[in-house]
N, CA, C and O atoms as a DFTB+ gen file, in Angstrom:
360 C
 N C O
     1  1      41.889     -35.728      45.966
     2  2      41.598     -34.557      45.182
     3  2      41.435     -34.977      43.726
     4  3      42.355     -35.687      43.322
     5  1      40.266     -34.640      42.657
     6  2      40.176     -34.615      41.666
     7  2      40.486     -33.233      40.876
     8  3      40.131     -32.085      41.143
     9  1      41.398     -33.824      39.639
    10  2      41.988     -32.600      38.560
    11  2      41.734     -33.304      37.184
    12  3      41.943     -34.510      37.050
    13  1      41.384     -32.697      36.405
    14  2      41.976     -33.052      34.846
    15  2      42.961     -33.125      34.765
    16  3      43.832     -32.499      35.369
    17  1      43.089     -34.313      33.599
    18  2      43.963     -34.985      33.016
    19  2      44.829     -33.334      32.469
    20  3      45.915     -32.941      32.896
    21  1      44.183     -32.819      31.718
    22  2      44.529     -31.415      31.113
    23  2      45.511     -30.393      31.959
    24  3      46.609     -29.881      31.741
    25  1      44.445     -30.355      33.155
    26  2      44.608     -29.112      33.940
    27  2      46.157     -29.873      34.689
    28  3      47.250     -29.329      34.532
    29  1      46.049     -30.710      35.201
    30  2      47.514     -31.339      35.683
    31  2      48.167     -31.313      34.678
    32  3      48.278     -30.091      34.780
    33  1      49.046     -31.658      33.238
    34  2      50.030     -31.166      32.041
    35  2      50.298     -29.603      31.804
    36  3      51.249     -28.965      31.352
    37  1      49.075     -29.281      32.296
    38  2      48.773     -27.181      32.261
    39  2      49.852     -26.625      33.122
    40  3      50.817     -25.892      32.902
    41  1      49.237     -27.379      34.462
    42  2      50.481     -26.626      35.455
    43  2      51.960     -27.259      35.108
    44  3      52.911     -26.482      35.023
    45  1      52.155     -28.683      34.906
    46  2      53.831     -29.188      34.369
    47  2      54.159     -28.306      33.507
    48  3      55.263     -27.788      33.679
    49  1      53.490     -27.938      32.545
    50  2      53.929     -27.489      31.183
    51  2      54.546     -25.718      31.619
    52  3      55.411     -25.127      30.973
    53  1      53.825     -25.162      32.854
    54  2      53.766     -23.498      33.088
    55  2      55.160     -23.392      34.053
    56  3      55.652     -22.346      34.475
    57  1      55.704     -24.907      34.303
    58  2      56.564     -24.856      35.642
    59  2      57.863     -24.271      34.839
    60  3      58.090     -24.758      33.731
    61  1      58.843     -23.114      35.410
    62  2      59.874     -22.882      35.274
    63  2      61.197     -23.667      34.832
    64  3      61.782     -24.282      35.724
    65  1      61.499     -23.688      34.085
    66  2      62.923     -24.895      33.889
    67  2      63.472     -24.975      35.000
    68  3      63.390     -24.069      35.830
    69  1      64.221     -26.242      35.222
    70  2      64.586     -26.802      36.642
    71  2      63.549     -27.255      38.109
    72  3      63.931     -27.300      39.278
    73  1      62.344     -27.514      37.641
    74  2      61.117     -27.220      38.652
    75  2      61.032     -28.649      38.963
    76  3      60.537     -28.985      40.039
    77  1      61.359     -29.313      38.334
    78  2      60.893     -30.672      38.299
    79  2      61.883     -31.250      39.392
    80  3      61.627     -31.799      40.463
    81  1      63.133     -30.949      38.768
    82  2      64.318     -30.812      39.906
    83  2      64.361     -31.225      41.307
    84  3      64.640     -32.162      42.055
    85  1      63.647     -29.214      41.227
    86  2      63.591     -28.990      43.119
    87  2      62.359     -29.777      43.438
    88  3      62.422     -30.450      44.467
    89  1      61.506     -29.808      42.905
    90  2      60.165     -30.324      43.455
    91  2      60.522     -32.095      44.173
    92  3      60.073     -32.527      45.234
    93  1      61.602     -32.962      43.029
    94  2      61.789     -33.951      43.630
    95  2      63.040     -34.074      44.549
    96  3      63.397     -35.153      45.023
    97  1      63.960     -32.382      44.862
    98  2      65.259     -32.575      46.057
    99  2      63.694     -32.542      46.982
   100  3      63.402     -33.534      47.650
   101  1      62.952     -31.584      46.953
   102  2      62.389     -30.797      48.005
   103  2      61.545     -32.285      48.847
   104  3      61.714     -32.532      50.041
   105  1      60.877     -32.917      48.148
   106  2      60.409     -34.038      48.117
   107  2      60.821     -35.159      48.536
   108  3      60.102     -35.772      49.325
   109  1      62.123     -35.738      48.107
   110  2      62.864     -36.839      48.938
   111  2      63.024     -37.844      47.530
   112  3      63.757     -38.828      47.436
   113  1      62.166     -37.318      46.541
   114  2      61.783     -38.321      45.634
   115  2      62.396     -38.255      44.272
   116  3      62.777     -37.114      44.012
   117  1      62.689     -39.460      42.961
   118  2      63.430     -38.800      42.343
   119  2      62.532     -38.424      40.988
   120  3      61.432     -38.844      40.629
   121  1      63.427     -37.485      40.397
   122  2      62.383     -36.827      39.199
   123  2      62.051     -37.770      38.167
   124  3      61.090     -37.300      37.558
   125  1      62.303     -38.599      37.804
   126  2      60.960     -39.538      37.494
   127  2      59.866     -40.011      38.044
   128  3      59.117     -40.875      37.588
   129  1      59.771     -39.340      39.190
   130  2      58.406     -40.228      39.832
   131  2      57.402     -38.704      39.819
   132  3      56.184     -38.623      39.977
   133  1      58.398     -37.592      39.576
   134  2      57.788     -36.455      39.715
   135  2      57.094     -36.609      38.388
   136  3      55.865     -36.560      38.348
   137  1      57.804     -36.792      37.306
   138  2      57.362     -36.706      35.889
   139  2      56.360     -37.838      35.967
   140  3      55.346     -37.786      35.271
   141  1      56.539     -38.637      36.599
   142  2      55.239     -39.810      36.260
   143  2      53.782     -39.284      37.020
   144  3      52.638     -39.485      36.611
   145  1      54.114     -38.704      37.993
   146  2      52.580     -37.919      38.510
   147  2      52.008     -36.895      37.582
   148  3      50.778     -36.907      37.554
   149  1      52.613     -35.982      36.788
   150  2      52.294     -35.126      35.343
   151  2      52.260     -36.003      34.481
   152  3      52.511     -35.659      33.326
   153  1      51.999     -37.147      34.714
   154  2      51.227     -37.936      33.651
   155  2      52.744     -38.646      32.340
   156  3      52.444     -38.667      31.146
   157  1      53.850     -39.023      32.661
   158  2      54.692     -39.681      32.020
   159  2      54.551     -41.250      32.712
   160  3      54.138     -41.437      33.857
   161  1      55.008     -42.395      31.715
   162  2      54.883     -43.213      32.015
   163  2      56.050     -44.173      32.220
   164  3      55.804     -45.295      31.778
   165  1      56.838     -44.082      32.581
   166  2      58.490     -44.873      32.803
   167  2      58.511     -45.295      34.130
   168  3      59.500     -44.757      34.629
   169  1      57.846     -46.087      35.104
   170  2      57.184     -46.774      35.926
   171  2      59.073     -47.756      35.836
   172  3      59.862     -47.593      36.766
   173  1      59.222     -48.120      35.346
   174  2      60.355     -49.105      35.157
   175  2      61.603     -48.027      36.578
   176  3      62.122     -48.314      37.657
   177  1      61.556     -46.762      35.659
   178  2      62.596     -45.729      36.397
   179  2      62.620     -45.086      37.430
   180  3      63.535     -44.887      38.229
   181  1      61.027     -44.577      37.396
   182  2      60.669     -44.022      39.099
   183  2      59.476     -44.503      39.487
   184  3      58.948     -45.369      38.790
   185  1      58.811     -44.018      40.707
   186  2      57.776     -44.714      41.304
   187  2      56.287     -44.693      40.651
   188  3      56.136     -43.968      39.668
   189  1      55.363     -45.315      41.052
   190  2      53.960     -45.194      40.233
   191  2      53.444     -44.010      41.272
   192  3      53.383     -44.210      42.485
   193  1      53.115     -42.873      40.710
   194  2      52.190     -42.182      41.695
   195  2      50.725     -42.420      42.169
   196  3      49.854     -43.009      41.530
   197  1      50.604     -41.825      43.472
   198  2      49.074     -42.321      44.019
   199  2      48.464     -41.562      42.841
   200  3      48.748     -40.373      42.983
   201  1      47.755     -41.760      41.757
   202  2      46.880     -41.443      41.197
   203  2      46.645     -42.479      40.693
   204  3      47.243     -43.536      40.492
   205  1      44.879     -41.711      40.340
   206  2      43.673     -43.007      39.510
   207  2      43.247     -42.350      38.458
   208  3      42.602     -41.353      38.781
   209  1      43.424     -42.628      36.514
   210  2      42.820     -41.512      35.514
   211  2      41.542     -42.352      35.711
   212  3      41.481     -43.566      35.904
   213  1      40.377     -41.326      35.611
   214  2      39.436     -42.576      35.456
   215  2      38.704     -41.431      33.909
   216  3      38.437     -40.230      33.863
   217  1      38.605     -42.527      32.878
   218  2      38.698     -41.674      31.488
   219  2      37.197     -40.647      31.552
   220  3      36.189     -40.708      32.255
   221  1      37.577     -39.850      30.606
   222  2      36.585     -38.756      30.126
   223  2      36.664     -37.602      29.574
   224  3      37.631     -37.498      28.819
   225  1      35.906     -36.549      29.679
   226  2      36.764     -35.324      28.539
   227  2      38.085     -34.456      29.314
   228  3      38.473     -34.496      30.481
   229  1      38.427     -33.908      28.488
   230  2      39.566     -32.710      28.878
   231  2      40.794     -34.018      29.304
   232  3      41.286     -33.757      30.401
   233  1      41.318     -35.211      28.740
   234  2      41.949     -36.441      28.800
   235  2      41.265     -37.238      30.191
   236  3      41.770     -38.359      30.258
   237  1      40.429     -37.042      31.142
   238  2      39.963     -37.650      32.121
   239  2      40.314     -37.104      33.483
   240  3      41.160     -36.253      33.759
   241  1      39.479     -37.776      34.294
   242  2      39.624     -36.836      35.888
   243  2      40.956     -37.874      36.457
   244  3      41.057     -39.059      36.142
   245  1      41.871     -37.169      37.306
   246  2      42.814     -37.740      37.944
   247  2      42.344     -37.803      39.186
   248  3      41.632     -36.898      39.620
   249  1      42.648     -38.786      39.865
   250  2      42.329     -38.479      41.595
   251  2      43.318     -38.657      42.088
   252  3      43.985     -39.618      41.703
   253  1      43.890     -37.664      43.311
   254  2      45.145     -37.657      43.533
   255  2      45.281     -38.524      44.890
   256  3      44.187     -38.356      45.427
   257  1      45.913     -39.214      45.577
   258  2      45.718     -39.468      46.894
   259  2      46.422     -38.421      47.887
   260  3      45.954     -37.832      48.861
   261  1      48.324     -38.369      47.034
   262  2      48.686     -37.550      47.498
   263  2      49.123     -36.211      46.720
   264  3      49.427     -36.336      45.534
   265  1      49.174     -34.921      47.323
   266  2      48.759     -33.651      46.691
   267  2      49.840     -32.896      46.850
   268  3      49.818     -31.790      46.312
   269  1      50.951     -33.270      47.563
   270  2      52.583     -32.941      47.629
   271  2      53.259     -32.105      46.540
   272  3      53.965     -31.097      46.552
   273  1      52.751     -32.946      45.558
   274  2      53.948     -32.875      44.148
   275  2      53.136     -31.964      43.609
   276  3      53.703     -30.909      43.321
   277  1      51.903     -32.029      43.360
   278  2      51.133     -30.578      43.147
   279  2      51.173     -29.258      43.954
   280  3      51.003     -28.202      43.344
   281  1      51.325     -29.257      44.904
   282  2      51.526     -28.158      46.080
   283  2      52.284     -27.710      45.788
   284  3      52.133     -26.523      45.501
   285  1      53.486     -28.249      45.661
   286  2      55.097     -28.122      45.142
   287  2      54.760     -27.057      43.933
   288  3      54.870     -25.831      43.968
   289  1      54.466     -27.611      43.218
   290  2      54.050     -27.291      41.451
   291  2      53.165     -25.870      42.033
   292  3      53.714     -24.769      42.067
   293  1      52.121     -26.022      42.354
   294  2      51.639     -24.335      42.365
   295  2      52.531     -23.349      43.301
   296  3      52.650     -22.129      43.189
   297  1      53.097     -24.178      44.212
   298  2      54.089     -23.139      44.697
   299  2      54.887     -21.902      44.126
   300  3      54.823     -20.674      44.180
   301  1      55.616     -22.807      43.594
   302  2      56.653     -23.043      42.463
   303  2      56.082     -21.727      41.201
   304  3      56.618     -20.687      40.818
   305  1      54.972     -22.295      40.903
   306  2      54.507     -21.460      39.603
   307  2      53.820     -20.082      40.549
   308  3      53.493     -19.203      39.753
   309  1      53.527     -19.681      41.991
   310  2      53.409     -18.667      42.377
   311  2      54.280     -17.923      42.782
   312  3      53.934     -16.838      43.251
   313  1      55.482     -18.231      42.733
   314  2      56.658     -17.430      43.048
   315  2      57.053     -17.001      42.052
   316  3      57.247     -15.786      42.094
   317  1      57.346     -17.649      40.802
   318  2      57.773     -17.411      39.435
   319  2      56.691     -16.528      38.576
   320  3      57.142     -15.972      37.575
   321  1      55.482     -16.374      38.841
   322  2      54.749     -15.791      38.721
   323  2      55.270     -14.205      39.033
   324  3      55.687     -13.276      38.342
   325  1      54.988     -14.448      40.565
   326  2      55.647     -12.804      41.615
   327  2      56.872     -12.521      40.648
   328  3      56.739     -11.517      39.948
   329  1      57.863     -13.134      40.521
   330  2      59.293     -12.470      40.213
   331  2      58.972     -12.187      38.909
   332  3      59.669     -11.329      38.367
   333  1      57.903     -12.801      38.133
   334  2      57.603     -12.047      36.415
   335  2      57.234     -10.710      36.340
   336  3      57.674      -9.800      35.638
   337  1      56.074     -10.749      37.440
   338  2      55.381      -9.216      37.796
   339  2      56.168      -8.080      38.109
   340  3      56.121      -6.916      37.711
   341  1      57.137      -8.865      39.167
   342  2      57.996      -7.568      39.328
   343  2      58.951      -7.393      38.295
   344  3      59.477      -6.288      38.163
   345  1      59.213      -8.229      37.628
   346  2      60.337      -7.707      36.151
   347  2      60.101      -7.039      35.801
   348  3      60.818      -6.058      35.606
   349  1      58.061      -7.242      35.276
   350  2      57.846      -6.078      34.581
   351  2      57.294      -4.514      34.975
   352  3      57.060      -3.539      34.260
   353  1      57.194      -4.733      36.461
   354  2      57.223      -3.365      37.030
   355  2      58.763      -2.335      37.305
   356  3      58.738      -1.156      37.658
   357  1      59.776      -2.996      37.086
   358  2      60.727      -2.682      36.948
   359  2      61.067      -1.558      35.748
   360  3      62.223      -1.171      35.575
């Protein structure tokens, strides 16, 4: 799967505090490897993610191999989404 460099920091940046968290209990994996797929670089601490930047505008296209940790991530931001809506129908 191809995303911007952009549009992948867009969704990290929209994720709920503690997201990063569950995404790497939910996962098996630990949250540095989560943070290194949103584009951090501490490779020393957690794993390298299957991605490739290959450069260009909007910071460059990412290609994902695997789409897990993103799935996770829109999940995540569609539930938190729902429970905003209903706050404010409340």
């Amino acid at each position: 799967m191809n995303i911007t460099f952009e549009e992948l920091r867009a969704i990290k940046h929209k994720l709920p505090t503690g997201s990063i968290s569950r995404i790497a209990t939910e996962l098996n994996l630990s949250e540095q490897t989560v943070r290194n797929y949103f584009g951090a670089n501490k490779f020393g601490e957690g794993e390298i993610a299957d991605k490739h930047i290959q450069p260009g505008p909007h910071g460059g296209i990412v290609h994902l191999e695997d789409t897990s940790i993103l799935e996770a991530a829109r999940r995540i931001l569609a539930e938190f989404e729902k429970s905003e809506l209903q706050k404010e129908e409340s």
